[in-house]
C-alpha positions as a Markdown table, in Angstrom:
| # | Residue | x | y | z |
|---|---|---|---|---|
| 1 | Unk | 21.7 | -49.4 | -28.6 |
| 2 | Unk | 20.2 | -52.4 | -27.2 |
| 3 | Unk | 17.3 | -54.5 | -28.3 |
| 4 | Unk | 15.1 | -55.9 | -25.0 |
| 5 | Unk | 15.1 | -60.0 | -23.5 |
| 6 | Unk | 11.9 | -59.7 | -23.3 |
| 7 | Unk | 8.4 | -59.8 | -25.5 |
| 8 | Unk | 7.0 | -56.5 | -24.7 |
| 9 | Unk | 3.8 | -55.7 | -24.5 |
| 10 | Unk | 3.0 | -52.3 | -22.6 |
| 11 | Unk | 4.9 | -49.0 | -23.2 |
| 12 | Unk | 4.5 | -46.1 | -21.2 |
| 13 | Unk | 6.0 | -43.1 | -22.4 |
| 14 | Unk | 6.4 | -39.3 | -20.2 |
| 15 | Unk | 5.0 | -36.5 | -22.4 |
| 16 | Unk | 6.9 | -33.1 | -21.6 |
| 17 | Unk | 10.4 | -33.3 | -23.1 |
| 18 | Unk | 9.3 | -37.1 | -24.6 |
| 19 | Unk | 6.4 | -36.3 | -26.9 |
| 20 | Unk | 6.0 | -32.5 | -27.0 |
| 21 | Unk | 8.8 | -30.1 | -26.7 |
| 22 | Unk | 9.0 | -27.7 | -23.8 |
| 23 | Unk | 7.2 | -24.3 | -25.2 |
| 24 | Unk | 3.8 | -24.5 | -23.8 |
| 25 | Unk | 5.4 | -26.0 | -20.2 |
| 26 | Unk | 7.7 | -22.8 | -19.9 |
| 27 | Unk | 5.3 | -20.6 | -22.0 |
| 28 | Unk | 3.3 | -21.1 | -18.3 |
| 29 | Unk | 5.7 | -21.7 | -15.5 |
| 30 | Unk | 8.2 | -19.3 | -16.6 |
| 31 | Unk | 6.4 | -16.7 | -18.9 |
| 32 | Unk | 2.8 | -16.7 | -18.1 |
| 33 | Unk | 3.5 | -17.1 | -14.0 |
| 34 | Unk | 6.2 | -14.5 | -13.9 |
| 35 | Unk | 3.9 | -11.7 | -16.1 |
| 36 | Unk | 1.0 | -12.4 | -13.3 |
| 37 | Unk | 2.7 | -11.9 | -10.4 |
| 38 | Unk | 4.5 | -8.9 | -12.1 |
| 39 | Unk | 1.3 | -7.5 | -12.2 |
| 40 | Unk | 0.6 | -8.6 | -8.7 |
| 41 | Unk | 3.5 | -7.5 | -6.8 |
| 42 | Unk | 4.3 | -4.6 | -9.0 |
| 43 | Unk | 7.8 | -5.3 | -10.0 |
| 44 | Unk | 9.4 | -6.2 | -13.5 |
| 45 | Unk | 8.7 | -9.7 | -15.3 |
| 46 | Unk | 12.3 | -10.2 | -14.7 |
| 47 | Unk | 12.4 | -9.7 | -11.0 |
| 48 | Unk | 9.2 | -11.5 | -11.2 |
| 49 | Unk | 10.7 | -15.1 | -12.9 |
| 50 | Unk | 13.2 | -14.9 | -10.6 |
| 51 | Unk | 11.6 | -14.9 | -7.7 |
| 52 | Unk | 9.4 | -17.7 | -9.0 |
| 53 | Unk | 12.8 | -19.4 | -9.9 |
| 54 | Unk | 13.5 | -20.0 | -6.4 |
| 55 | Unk | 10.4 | -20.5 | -4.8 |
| 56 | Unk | 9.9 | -23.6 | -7.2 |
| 57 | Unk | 13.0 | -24.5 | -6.6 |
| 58 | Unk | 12.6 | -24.5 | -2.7 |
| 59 | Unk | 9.3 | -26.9 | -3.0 |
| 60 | Unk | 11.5 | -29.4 | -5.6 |
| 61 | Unk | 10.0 | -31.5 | -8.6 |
| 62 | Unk | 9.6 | -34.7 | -5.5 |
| 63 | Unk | 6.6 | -32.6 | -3.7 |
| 64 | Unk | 3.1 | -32.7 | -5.7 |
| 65 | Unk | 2.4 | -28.7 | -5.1 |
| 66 | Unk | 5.5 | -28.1 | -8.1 |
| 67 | Unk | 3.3 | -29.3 | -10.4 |
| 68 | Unk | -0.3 | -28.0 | -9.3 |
| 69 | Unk | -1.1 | -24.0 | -10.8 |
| 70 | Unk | -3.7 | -23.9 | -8.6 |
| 71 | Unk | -1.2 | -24.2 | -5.5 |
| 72 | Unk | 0.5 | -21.9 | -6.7 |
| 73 | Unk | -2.0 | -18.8 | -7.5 |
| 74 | Unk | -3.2 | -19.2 | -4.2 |
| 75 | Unk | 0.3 | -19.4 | -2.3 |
| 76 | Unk | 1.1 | -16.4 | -4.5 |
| 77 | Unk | -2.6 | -14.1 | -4.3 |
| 78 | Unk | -2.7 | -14.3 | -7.7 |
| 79 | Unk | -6.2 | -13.7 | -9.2 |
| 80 | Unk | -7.7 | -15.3 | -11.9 |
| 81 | Unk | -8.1 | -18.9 | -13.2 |
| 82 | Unk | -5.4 | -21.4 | -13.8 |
| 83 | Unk | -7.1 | -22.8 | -16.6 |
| 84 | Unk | -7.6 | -19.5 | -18.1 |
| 85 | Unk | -3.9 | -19.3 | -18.3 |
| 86 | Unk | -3.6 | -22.6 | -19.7 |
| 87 | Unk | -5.8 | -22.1 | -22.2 |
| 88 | Unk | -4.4 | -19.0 | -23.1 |
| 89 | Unk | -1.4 | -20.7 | -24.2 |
| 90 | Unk | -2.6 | -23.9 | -25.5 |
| 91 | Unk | -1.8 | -23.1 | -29.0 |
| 92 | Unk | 2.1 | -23.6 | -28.0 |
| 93 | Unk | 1.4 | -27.3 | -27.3 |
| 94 | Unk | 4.2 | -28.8 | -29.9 |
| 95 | Unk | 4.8 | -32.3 | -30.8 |
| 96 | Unk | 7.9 | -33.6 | -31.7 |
| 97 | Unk | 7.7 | -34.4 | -35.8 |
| 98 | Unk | 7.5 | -38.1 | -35.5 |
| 99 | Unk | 5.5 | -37.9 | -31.8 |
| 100 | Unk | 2.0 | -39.1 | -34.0 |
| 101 | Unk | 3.7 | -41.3 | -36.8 |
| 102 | Unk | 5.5 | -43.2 | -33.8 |
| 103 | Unk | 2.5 | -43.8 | -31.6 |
| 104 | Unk | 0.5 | -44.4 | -34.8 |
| 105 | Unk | 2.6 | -47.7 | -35.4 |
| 106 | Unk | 3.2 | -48.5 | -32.0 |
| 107 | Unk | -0.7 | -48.5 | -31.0 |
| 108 | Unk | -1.2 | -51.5 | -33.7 |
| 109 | Unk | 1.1 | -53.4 | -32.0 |
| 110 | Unk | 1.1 | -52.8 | -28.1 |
| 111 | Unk | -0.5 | -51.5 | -25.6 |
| 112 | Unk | 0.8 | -48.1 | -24.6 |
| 113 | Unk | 0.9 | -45.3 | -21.3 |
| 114 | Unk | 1.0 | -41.9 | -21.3 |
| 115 | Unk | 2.3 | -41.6 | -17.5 |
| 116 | Unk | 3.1 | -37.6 | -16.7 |
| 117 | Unk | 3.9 | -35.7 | -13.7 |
| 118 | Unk | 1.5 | -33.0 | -14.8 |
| 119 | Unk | -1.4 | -32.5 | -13.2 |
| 120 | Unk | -4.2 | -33.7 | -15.1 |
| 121 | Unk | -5.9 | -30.1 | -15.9 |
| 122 | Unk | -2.2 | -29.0 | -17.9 |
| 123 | Unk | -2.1 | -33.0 | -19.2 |
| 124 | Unk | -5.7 | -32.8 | -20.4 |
| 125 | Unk | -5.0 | -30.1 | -22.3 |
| 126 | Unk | -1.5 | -30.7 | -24.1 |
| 127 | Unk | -2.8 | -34.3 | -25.3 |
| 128 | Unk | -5.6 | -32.6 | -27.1 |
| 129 | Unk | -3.8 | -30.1 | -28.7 |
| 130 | Unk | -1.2 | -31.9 | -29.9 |
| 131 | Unk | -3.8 | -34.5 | -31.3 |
| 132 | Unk | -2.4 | -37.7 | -29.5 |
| 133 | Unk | -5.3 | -38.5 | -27.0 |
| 134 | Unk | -6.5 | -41.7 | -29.0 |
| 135 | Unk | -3.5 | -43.7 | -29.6 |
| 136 | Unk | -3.6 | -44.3 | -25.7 |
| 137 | Unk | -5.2 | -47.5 | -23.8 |
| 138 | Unk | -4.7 | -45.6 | -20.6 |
| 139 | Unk | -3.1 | -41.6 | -19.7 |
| 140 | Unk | -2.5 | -41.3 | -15.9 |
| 141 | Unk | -1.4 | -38.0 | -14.6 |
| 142 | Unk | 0.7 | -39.5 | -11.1 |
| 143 | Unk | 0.2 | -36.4 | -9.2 |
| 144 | Unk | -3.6 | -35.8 | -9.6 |
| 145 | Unk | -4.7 | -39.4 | -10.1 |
| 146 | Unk | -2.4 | -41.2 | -7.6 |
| 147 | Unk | -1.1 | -38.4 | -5.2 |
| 148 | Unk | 2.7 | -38.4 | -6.0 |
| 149 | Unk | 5.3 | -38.2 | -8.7 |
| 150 | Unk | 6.4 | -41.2 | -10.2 |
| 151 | Unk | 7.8 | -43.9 | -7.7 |
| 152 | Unk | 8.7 | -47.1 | -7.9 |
| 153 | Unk | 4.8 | -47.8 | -6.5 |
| 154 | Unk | 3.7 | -46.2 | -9.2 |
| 155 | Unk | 5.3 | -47.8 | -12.1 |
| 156 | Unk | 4.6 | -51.3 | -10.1 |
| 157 | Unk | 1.0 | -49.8 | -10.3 |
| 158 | Unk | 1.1 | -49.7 | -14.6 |
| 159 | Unk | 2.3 | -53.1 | -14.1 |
| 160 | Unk | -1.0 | -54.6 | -12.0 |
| 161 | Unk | -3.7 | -52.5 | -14.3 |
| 162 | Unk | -2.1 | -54.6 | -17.5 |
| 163 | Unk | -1.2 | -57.8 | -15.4 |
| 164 | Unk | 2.1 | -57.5 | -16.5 |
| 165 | Unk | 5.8 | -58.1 | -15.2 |
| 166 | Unk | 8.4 | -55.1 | -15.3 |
| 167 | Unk | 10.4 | -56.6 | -17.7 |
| 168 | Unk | 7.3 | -56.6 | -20.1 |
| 169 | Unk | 7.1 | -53.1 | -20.5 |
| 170 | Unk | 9.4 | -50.3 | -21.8 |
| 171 | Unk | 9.4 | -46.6 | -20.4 |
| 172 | Unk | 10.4 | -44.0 | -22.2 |
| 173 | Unk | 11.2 | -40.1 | -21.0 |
| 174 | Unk | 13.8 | -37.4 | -20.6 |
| 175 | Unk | 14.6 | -37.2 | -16.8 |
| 176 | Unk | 17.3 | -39.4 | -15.5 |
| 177 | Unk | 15.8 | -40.1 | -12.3 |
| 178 | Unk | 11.8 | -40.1 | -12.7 |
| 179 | Unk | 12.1 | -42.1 | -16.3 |
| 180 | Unk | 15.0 | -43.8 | -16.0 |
| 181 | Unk | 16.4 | -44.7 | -12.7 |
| 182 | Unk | 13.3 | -45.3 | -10.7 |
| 183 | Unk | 11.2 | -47.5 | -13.2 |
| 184 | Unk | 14.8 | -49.5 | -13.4 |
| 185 | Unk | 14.8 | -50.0 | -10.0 |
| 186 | Unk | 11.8 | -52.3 | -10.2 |
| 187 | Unk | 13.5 | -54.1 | -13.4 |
| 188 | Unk | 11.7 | -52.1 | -15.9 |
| 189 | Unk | 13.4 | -51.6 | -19.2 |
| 190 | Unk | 13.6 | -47.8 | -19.7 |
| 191 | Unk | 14.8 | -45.5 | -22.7 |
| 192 | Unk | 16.2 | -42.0 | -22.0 |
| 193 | Unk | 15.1 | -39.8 | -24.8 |
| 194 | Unk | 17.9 | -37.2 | -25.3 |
| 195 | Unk | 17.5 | -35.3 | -28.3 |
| 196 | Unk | 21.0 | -33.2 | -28.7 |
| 197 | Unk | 23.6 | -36.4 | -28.2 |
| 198 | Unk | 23.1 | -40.2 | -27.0 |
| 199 | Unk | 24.5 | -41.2 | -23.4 |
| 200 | Unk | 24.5 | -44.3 | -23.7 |
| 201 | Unk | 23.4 | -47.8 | -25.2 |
| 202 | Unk | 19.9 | -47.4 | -23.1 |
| 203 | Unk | 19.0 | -43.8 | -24.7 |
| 204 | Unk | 17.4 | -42.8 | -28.1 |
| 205 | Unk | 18.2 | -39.7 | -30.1 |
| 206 | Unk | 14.1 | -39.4 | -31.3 |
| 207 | Unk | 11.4 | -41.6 | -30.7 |
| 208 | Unk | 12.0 | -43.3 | -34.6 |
| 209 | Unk | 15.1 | -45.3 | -33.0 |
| 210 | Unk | 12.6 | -46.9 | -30.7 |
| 211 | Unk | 10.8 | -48.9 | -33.7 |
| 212 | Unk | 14.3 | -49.8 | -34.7 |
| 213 | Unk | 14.8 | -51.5 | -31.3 |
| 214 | Unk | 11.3 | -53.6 | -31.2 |
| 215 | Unk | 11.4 | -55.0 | -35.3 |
| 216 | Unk | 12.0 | -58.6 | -34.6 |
């Protein structure tokens, strides 16, 4: 693993995958979603997740709607509330064992991000459960408070509100393309967090090996 040129002074990290594991996310997308529209349509859970399956898959993680419930009770008549269903679930929320040590020491020391796809209704909600709100100077959900998923404009925006360069601030998150490849593209220094076997000198095994990296 590599240590970073720079003196860094922001870091932004994703949340689903990064800082909580995946059980409320799928608890809802997969579980929650598919036993509604069973009930809905009248057909088993398992036809049910299937079909959702491939209608998320035809809208892709790139459009805004893939990440909005409320799109999707309305595009599929399902009654009810989407925060009902969220909160529902809520005791799932799971954070990684060192998620609040790490942050804890980080937060002394640097000014840090939460930057998430999730809308900010299923954000909102995971941050509090999981007991993590406070350690944050700023928590931006990019599809409800800035209309897209991360982008290289968005990342360039994390940059402006701290009046920072790229190369002053670390990213760290799970998905090769939204946390890695895109904040890179503006010469931010990212951190793949892959949690079953390393890929290379730019990932991390759990978020410890990222205090290794910043001790002087």
């Amino acid at each position: 693993m590599s240590r970073f040129p720079k003196r860094i002074r922001v870091i932004s990290f994703d949340l689903d995958g990064t800082l909580v594991d995946f059980s409320f996310a799928d608890a809802i997308w997969l579980h929650g979603m598919s036993k509604l529209l069973s009930q809905t349509e009248g057909v088993s859970q398992e036809i049910a997740q299937k079909i959702l399956i491939n209608m998320y898959n035809q809208i892709g993680e790139e459009d805004v709607r893939w990440y909005k419930l409320d799109f999707w009770f309305k595009e599929l008549g399902i009654p009810g509330s989407p925060r009902e269903l969220l909160l529902k679930h809520k005791h799932l929320v799971k954070p990684y064992p060192e998620t609040q040590n790490v942050l804890k020491q980080l937060a002394s020391k640097f000014k840090l991000v939460l930057l998430s796809n999730a809308s900010r209704e299923f954000l909102e909600i995971e941050i509090e459960e999981a007991g993590i709100k406070t350690y944050f100077s700023r928590i931006i959900s990019t599809v409800s408070d800035l209309g897209e998923a991360k982008s290289p404009g968005v990342f360039k925006e994390i940059c402006r509100i701290f009046n920072v360069d790229a190369d002053e601030v670390i990213h760290v998150g799970d998905h090769k393309k939204f946390d890695h490849i895109i904040p890179s593209s503006i010469g931010m220094n990212t951190l793949l967090i892959s949690r079953h076997n390393r890929l290379n000198d730019k990932s991390i095994l759990n978020l410890k090996e990222l205090l290794y990296l910043l001790k002087p």
